[in-house]
N, C-alpha and C positions, 0 to 999 in steps of 0.2 A: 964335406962328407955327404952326399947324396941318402937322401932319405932309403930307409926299408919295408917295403913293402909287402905283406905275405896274402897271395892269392891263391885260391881254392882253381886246382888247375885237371886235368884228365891223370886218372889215374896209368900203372905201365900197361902194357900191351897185354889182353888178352891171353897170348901164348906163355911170358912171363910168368903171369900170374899162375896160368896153370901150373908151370912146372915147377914153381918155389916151393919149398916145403913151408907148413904151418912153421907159426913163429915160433920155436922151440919156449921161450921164455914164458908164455900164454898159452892155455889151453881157450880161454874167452876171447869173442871177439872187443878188438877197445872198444874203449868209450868215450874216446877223444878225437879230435881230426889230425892225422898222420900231417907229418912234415913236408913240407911243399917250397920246392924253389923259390927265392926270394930276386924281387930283380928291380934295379933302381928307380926310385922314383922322382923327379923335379926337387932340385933346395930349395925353399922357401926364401923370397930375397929380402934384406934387410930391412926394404924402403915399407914392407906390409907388414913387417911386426912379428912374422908368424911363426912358429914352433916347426922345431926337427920333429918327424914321426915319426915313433917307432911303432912297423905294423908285426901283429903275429898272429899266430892263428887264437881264437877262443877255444879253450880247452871245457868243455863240460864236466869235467871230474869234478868231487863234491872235494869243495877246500874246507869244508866246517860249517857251512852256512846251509841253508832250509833248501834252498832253490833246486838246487840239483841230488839233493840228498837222499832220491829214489833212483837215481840213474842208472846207478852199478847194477839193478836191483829187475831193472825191465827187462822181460824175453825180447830176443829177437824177433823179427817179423817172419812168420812161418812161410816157407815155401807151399802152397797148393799141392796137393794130389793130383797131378796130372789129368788123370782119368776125370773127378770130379770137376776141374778147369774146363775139360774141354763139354763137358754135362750143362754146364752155367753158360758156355758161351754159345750152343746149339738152343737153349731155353730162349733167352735174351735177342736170340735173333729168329727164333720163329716165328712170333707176331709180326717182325717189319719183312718177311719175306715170303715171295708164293709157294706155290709147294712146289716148283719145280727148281727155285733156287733153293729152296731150306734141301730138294734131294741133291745139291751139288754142293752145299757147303755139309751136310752129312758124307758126304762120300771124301771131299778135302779132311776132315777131321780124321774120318778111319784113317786114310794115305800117312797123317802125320800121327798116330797113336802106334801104328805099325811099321812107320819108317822112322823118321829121322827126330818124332818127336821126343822119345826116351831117351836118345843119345843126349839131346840140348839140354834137357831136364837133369841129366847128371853132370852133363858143365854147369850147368848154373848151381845144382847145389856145391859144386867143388869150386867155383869162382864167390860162391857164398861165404866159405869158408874163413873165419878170422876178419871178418868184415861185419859193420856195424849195420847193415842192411843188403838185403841182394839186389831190390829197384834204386837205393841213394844216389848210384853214380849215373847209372843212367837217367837218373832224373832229372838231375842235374843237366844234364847233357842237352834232353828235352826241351828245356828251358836257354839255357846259353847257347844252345847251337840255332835259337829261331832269330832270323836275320829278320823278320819285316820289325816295323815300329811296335814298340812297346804300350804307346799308348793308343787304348781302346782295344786292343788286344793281348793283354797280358795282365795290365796292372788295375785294382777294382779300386772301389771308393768306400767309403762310410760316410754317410751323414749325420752328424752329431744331432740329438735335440738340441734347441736352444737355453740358454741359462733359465733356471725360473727365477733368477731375479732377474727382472726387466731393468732393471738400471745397470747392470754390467753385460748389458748387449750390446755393447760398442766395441768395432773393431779393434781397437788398442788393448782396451779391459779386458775383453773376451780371450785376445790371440795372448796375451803377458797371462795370464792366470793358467790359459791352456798350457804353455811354455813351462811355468814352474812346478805342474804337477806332471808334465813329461818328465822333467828332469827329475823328479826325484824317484820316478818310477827306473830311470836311469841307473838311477844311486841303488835301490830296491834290489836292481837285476846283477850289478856290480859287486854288491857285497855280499850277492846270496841271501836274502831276507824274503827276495819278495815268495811267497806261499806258492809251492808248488798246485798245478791245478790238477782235479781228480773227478771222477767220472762216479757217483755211488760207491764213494769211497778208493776207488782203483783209481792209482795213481797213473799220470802221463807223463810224458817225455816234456822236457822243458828247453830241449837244445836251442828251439829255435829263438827263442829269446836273447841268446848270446846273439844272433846274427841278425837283430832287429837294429843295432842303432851303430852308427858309422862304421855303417856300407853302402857300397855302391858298385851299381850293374857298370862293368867297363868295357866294351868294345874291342875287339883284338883282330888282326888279321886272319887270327887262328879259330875265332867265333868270342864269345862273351866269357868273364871271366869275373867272382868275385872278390871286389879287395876290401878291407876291411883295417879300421883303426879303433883297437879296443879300448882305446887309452884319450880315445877323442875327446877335447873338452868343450870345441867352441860348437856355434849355430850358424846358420846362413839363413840369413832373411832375405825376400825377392818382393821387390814392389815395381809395379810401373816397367818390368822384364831387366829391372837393377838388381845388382846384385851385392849382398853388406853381408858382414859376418864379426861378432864379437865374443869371446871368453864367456860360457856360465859355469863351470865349473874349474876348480880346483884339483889336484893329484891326486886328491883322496876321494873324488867323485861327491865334494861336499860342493854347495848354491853358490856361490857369493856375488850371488844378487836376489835383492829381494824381488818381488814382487811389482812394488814399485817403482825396484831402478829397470826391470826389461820394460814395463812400459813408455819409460822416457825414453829408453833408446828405440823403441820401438816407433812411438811420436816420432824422434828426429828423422827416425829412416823414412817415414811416410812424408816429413815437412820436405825433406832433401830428394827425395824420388819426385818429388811435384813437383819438384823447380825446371824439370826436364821437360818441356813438352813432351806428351806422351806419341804424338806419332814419330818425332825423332828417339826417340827411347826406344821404340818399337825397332828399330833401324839396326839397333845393335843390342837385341835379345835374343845373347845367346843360348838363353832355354830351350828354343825351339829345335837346337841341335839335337836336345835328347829325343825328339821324337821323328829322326830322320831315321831309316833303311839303318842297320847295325853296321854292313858294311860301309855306307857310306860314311856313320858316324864316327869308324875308326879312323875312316882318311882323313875328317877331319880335324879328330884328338893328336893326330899326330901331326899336322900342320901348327895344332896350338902349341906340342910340345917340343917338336923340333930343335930347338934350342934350348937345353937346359939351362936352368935358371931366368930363364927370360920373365919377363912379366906375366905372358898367358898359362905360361908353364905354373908358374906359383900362383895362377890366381886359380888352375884348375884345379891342382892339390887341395886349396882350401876347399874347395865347393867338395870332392870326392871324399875329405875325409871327414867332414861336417858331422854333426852326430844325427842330424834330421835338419831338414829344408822347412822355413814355417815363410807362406805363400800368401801376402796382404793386399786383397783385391782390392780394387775400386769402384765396382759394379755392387749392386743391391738385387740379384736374380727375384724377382716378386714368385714364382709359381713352382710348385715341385719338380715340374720335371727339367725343369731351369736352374735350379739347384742341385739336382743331380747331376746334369749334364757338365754344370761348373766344374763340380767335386772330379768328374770321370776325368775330360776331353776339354775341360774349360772351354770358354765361348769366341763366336768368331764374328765380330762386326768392321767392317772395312769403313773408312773414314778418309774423302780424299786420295783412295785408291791405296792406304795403312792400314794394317792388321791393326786393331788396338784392343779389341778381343782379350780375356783372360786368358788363352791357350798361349802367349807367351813370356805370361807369367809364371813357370812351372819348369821344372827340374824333376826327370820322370825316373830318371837310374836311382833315387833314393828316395826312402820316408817321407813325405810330405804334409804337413797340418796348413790347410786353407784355411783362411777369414778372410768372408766376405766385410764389406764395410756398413752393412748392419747388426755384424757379428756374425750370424750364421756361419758355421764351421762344421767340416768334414776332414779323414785323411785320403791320403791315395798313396798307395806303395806297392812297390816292386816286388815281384811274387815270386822270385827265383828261391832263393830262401828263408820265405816264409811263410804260413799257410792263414786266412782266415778267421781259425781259430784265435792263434796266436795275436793277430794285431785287435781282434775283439778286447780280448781278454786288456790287454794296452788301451783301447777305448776306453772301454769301459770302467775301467781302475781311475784315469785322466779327469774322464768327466766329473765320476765320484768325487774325486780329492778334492775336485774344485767348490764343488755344493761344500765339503766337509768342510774343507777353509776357509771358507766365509763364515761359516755356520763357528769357527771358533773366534771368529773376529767379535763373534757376539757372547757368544759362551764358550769363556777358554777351556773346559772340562766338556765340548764334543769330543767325539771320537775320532782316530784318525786312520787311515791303511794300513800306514805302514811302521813297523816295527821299529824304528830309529827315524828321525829327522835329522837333517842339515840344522848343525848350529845357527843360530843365526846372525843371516851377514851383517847385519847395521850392529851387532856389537863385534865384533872379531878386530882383530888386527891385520889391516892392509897388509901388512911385510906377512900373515902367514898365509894368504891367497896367494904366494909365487910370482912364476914370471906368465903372468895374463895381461888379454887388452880386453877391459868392458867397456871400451867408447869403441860404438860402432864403426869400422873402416869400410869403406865402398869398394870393389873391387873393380878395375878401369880395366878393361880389355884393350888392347893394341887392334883395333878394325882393319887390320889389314885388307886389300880388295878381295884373297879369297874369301877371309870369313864374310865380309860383306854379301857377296853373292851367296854363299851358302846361305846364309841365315835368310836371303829374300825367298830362295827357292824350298826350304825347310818351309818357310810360312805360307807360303802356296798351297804345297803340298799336304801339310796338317789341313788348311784352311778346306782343301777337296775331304778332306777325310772324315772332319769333323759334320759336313753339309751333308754327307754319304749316309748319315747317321739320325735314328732318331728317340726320344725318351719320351715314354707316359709312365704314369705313377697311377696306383691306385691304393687311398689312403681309407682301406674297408674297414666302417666301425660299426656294423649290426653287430657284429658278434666275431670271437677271438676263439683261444685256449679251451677256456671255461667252457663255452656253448660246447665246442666241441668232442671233450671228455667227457661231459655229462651226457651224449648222445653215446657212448661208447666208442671210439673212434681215435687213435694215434694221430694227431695234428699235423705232424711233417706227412704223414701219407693222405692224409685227410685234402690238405691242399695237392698234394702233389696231383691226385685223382684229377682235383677242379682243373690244371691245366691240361690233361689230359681230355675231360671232359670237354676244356671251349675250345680247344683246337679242330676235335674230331667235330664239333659243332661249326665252325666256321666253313673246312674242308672235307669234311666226310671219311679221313682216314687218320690213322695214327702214324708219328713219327719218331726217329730216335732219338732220343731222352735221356738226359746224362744228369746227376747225382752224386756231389763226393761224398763217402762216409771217411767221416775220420778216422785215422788207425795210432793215433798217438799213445794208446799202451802199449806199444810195444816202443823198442831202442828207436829212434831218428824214424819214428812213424810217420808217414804224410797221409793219404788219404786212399781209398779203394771207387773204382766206379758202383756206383747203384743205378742198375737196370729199370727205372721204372716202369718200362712197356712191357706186360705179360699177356697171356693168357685174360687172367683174369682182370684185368685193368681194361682189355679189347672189349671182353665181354660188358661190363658196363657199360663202357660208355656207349656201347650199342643198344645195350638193357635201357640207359636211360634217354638217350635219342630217341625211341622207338616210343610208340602208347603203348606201353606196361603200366599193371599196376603200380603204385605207390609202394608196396612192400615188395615187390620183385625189385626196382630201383634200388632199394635201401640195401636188400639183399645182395643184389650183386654187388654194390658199393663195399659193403661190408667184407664181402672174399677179395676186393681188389685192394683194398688196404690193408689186409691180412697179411695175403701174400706181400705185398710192399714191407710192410714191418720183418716178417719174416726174412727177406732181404739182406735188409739193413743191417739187422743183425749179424747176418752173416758176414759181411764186406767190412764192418765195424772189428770183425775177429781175424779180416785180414784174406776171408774164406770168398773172395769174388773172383772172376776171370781173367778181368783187362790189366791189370798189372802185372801178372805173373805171365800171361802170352805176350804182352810188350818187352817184358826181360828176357825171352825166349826168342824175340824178335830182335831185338839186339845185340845180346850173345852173337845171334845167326850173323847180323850186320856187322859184326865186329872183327867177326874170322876173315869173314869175305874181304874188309877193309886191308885187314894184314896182310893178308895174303897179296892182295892187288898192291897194296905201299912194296912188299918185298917182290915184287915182279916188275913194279918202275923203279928200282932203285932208288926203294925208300920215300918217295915221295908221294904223297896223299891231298887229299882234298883240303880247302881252307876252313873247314870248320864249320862252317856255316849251311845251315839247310832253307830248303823253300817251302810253300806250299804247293802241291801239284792242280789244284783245281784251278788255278787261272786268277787267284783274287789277288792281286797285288799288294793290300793292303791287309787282310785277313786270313787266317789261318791260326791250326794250333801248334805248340811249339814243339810237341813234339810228333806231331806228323801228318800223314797220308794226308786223303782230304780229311781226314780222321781231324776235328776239332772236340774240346770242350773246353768248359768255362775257365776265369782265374777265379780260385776262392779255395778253401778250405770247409771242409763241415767237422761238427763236430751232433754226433747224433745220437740223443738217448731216447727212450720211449715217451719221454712225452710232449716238450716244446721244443725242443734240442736247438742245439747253436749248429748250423751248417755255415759252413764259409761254402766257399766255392777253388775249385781248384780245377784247374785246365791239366789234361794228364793225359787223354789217350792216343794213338801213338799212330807211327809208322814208321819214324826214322830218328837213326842219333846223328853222332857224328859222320860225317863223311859221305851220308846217304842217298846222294839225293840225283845219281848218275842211272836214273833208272829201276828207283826201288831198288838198291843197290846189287844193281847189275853191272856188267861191263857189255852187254851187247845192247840194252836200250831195252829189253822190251818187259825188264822185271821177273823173267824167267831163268837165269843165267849169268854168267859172266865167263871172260875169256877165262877165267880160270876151272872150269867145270863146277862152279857152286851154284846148286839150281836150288831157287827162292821155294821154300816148302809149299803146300799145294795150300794149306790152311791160308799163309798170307796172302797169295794171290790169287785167292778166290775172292770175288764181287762180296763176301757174307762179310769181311774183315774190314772193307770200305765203309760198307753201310753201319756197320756198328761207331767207325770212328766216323763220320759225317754225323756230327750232332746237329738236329735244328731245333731243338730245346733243350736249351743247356741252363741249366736249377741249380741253386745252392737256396738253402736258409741257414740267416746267418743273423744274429744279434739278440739283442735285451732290452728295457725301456732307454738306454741311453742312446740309442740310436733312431733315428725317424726314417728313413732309408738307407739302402744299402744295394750295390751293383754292381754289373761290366758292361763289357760291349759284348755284339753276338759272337759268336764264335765259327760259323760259317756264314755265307752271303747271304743264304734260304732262309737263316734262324733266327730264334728270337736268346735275349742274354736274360734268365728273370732271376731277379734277386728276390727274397724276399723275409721278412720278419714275422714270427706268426708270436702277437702279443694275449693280454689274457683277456684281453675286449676287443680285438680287432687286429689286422692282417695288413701290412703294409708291404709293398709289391711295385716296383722299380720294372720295368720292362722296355727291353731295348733291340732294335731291326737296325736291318735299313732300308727301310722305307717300306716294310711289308705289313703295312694296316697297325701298326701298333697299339694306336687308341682302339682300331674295332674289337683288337684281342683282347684289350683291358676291360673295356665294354659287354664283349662275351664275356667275359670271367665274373665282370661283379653280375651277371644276371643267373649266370649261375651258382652262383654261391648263395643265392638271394633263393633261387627256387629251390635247391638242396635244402634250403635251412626250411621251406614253406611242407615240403614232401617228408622230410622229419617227423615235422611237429604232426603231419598228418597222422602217419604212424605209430605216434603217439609211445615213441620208446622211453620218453620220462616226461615227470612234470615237471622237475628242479629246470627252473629258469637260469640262465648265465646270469644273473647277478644275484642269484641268491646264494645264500654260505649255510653251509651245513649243517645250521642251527636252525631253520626254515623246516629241513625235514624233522624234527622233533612233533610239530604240530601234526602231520600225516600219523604218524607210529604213536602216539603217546595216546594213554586210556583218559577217558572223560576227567576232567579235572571232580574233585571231592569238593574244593573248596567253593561257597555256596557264590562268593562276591565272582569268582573267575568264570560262573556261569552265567554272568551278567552280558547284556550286550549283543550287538547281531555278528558275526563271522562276517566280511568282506575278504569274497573270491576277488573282485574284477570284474567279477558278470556281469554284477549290476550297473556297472558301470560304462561299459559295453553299452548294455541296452538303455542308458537315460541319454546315452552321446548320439545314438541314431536316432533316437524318438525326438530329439529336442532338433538336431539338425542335419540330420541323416547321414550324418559322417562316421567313420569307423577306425577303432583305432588302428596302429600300422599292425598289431598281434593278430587282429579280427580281417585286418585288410588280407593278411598274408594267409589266413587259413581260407578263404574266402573268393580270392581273383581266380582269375581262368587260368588253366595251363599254359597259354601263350603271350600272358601280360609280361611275363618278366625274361622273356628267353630274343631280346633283339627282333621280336618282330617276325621272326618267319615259324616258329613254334619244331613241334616236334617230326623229326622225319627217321625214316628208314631206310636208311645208305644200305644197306642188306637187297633192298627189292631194284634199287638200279644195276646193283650188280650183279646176281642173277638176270638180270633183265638184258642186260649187255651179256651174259654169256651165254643167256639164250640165242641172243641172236649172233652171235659167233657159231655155237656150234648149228643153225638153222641153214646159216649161207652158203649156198654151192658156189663153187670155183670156176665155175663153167658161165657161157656168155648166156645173157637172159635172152628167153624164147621172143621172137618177134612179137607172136600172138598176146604173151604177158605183157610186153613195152605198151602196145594200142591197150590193155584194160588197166594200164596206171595211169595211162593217159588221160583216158576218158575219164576216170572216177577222179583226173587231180582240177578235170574243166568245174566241177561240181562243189571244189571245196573251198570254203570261205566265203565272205560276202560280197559278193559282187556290187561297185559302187556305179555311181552312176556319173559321167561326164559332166563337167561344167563348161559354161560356154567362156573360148578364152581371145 
């Protein structure tokens, strides 16, 4: 009996949809994911041990347990006011464009407010209808229908801190302790216990937790597709691009293995992957398949599967319905951005003319938890369905447990997460762990000569992609959180400015900047774009390039983070542009799709989209040259957790014949559907062409956090903003990345020196709020408390210069010149070339220059410079 499988697939047809009546039975839309064809999967053969699956969808309905127990309970995700959509999306693209495009995407916006855009607006709120979201499916879509490789384009990383106990930093220790407080966070999300998470009290959406653990991105002829086994119990370990998988749980989502027994099995996997020479291992790592073309990867899932029941058939099953992939390097990365690069794209060194690189050691269609072999650990996962937030929230619980469990090793009355524990295994009875294998099995691939050649040319081709590519880190610890609140100032805009700032510093202009705010109060909320090029974010950074005052600097700083918060807030309520025009751009694409499938008799595109800029390797998944990042955010006013999330658009399914035209040129199709004026105006490109694409994302468990760029021009910044200091991942290819990292810490350095100038508080970032008592409080009474001299610092100050002329860095920084800390070339006005160039644009006549004129620039150019003198040769 052939396994069952249940996959998350395209909803019916557009026309369909419209013409059904609401579901008599509901007036609400569900709250669960609708019923979806099921279709065979490989048996598992006897000789691996492994279990029938029964796959089905995750039901989010609350069963009695805490997790989901706000669900029912969440508004839907509000459709925009048109009018007010098309207000956001005119604002957001003024700053990146001249006036003479901003008067051509003004005159596109009226064309679609007065033609054809109200109509789309009332399809989409009536394909809204009785639906748990009106972006869900196409966002979906976005994601599954993007054929290039997934990794370094789609899927991000975390970097874990290190344990603070330095004696469980070894790779076995590390990865076996991470492993059992994943699973119980497993167990947590299974039985509904683990604490829904909430925002200032307002509850979130917790769907995607259901669809964090055994799944896996599949590859289809028809575009991508997820499958999912909620009943998953075993693991898949990869060493040396081996691949092994053994039983942790039981039926009831209970351990039954300690602590101690994943680590022996863990040892044997690592003693048994070493027996392989590693450039012959490499030979037949099959990981690398997951980071081929989508389509190419389907032709070769189906070469493995071809034959049901065969060997590659059940060894693929295992790996696809795994609960999560834990990834055991052999490399010790020494430097940050060597570690991130591991966590993202793993690494690529050629030996003998063999990949032996960590890049194929990795399985990218699912969860993944790295150890490196000094310990060092990160994740990396697939972002189709799920956001940033979400696997934060899983970090960070993981890490926690693990401090907490040790921490009860020594004192059994520490605290713990989680509400119920796994009995424990070393007393239970074997016969009630079921039918499991916890001695690890290896899984042996049948190397047929096609996989062989795939997998050489798969590692070629990662091997270009990953060389394409480049990571700095900058690990800022002047000053964090703290510095920055007590200066008055929202930290996620606080920084976001800084990149604004060293950009326009490096190149003299501003570029498109993309931002997810999270929207997870509402039902199956993902994320909204945040604009953060304005108006007043221009002005700045021009205010602070320029010699202005110190308080003008501060001042403009101050409106451009204003308005940034102001934003936020809005896009966090669901109230931004780019998601609600990409739904309207779909819808649009959808009609035209049907329309054209019932005019070929039925037959339609395979599913799969490109990117149109030319980048073989890059793009976003869900369109135009329109890219942004992968990640999720999650944003409140003051440190907030931002993931990152890639979202903005230009095509779903089917799209991709021309910006879904039938005549090529994006304006049309044979069927008479012409592409609204809004989409194919140059204003729609440039908004979705991200070259700085932002998330922050994380808490003290994480030391960095990232992706890859998101178009060729751009840069990918991750970043953490902690309560002493700002950690900052930055990724190109190959476009100055350290000089950007470079600009940034110097501006951050002089921002913080142009503050203190201004003198908007005394409270220092490391003082607590007991400090300002001493300012406010009246002379003490008591006669002993007036004893003694008050120590400011001053004199301190002044005994360090007197004695040896040095200054402290407080005195250094109020002190140095405006151009010690700004890279060397200090401050300019990008304002006076460009006037300067339009003066002499509009100066130039068109006409041939007067003879008479040619003989007096002649003469005056004999005269210029210094004439040298001959040497004898």
């Amino acid at each position: 009996m052939p396994t069952q499988v249940r996959i998350f697939t395209m909803p019916r047809s557009l026309g369909e949809t419209l013409a059904s009546p609401k579901p008599a039975e509901s007036p609400t839309a569900p709250r669960s994911i609708p019923e979806y064809p099921e279709i065979p999967r490989p048996t598992t053969s006897p000789g691996l041990k492994a279990r029938q699956y029964s796959m089905s969808a995750f039901d989010d309905k609350n069963n009695g347990g805490v997790t989901f127990a706000q669900q029912e309970k969440l508004p839907k995700l509000p459709i925009p006011n048109l009018e007010k959509t098309c207000e956001r999306y005119l604002a957001a693209l003024k700053p990146l464009q001249s006036n003479r495009e901003h008067s051509d995407t003004r005159h596109a916006v009226y064309e679609f407010l007065k033609g054809e855009g109200p109509e789309l607006n009332e399809k989409l709120k009536k394909y809204a209808e009785g639906r748990t979201s009106y972006i869900e499916q196409f966002w979906y879509d976005s994601y599954l229908n993007f054929d290039n490789p997934v990794v370094l384009n789609l899927n991000p990383f975390f970097l874990l801190e290190d344990d603070p106990t330095p004696a469980r930093n070894n790779q076995v220790t590390r990865a076996a302790s991470l492993v059992v407080s994943a699973l119980e966070f497993v167990r947590a999300v299974r039985k509904e216990e683990l604490p829904p998470d909430t925002v200032k009290g307002v509850p979130l959406d917790m769907y995607q937790y259901s669809r964090l653990f055994g799944t896996a991105r599949v590859p289809t002829d028809a575009g991508c597709q997820i499958e999912q086994d909620p009943d998953s119990k075993h693991i898949i370990v990869m060493c040396h691009g081996q691949f092994y998988w053994f039983d942790v749980l039981d039926d009831n989502s209970d351990l039954i293995m300690t602590e101690k027994d994943i680590a022996i099995n863990l040892q044997t996997v690592v003693d048994d992957a070493t027996q392989t020479p590693i450039q012959e291992a490499a030979k037949g790592a099959l990981g690398v398949l997951s980071t081929e073309n989508r389509k190419v990867w389907s032709g070769l899932r189906d070469v493995l599967t071809r034959e049901q029941g065969s060997n590659n058939a059940d060894c693929l099953s295992i790996v696809d319905t795994a609960l999560f992939v834990v990834c055991l390097d052999y490399t010790e990365p020494a430097t940050a951005p060597a570690l991130c690069q591991n966590m993202l794209c793993g690494s690529s060194e050629i030996e003998k003319g063999v990949q032996i690189g960590t890049c194929t050691n990795r399985w990218y269609d699912k969860l993944q938890i790295i150890v490196c072999k000094n310990g060092s650990a990160g994740i990396n996962f697939e972002h189709t369905g799920v956001d940033g937030h979400t696997v934060l929230r899983f970090a960070s619980d993981i890490y926690t447990d693990t401090i907490l469990r040790f921490a009860r090793t020594i004192n059994g009355g520490a605290p713990t997460l989680w509400a119920s524990t796994s009995p424990d295994p070393s007393k239970r009875d074997p016969e009630s762990f079921g039918d499991v294998n916890t001695t690890p099995y290896k899984l042996e691939w049948d190397m047929i000569p096609e996989l062989s050649i795939a997998v050489r040319f798969a590692e070629t081709r990662l091997a270009d992609l990953i060389e394409q590519n480049e990571f700095h880190c900058l690990d800022f610890s002047p000053y964090g959180k703290n510095f920055i609140t007590s200066m008055g100032f929202s930290p996620d805009a606080f920084v976001q400015m800084a990149f604004q700032a060293a950009y326009y510093g490096l190149y003299g202009r501003v570029e498109c900047t993309y931002e997810p705010a999270m929207t997870k109060m509402y039902l199956h909320g993902r994320t909204e774009a945040i604009r953060t090029v304005s108006d007043e974010s221009v002005n700045f950074v021009q205010t602070f390039w320029a010699d202005n005052p110190a308080e003008q600097k501060v001042e403009a700083l101050r409106k451009a983070c204003q308005r940034h918060s102001t934003t936020t807030r809005d896009c966090a309520k669901a109230q931004g542009c780019d998601r609600h025009l990409y739904a309207l751009f779909c819808l649009w694409q959808r009609m035209v799709d049907e329309d054209n499938s019932s005019l070929n008799g039925g037959m339609s595109s395979n599913g799969y989209s490109s990117p149109v800029d030319g980048l073989s390797d890059q793009g976003s998944p869900v369109g135009s040259p329109g890219k942004d990042s992968p990640l999720t955010v999650v944003v409140d006013e003051d440190s907030q957790h931002v993931s990152r999330e890639r979202g903005d658009s230009t095509t779903s399914r089917g799209s991709r014949d021309g910006n879904g035209s039938g005549n090529g040129n994006g304006n049309g199709n044979g069927n008479g559907h012409h592409l609204p004026l809004i989409f194919a105006d140059s204003g729609w490109d440039k908004l979705n062409t991200t070259i700085l694409s932002t998330s922050n994302c994380g808490n003290p468990s994480l030391r960095q956090f990232g992706f890859g760029p998101v178009s060729g021009d751009g840069f990918g910044i991750g970043y953490i903003i902690k309560d002493d200091g700002i950690s900052i991942c930055v990724s190109s290819r190959h476009r100055q990345t350290k000089r950007f990292v470079d600009t940034l810490e110097s501006y951050l350095l002089e921002i913080r020196r142009i503050l203190r100038i201004t003198g908007r508080t005394n409270v220092s970032s490391k003082q607590t709020r007991a400090r300002e008592i001493d300012s406010s409080r009246p002379k003490a009474v008591n006669r002993l408390k007036l004893r003694g001299r008050l120590i400011t610092g001053n004199e301190v100050i002044k005994a360090q210069k007197s004695l040896n002329g040095s200054v402290s860095p407080t005195e250094e920084s109020l002190t140095m010149s405006e151009d010690d800390e700004l890279g060397g070339y200090g401050f300019f006005d990008a304002g006076m070339l460009l006037q300067a160039l339009k003066a002499r644009g509009e100066s130039l006549d068109n006409g041939e220059t007067k003879p008479s004129e040619r003989a007096a620039v002649q003469a005056r150019r004999r005269d210029v410079g210094k004439k040298l003198r001959l040497i004898d040769y």
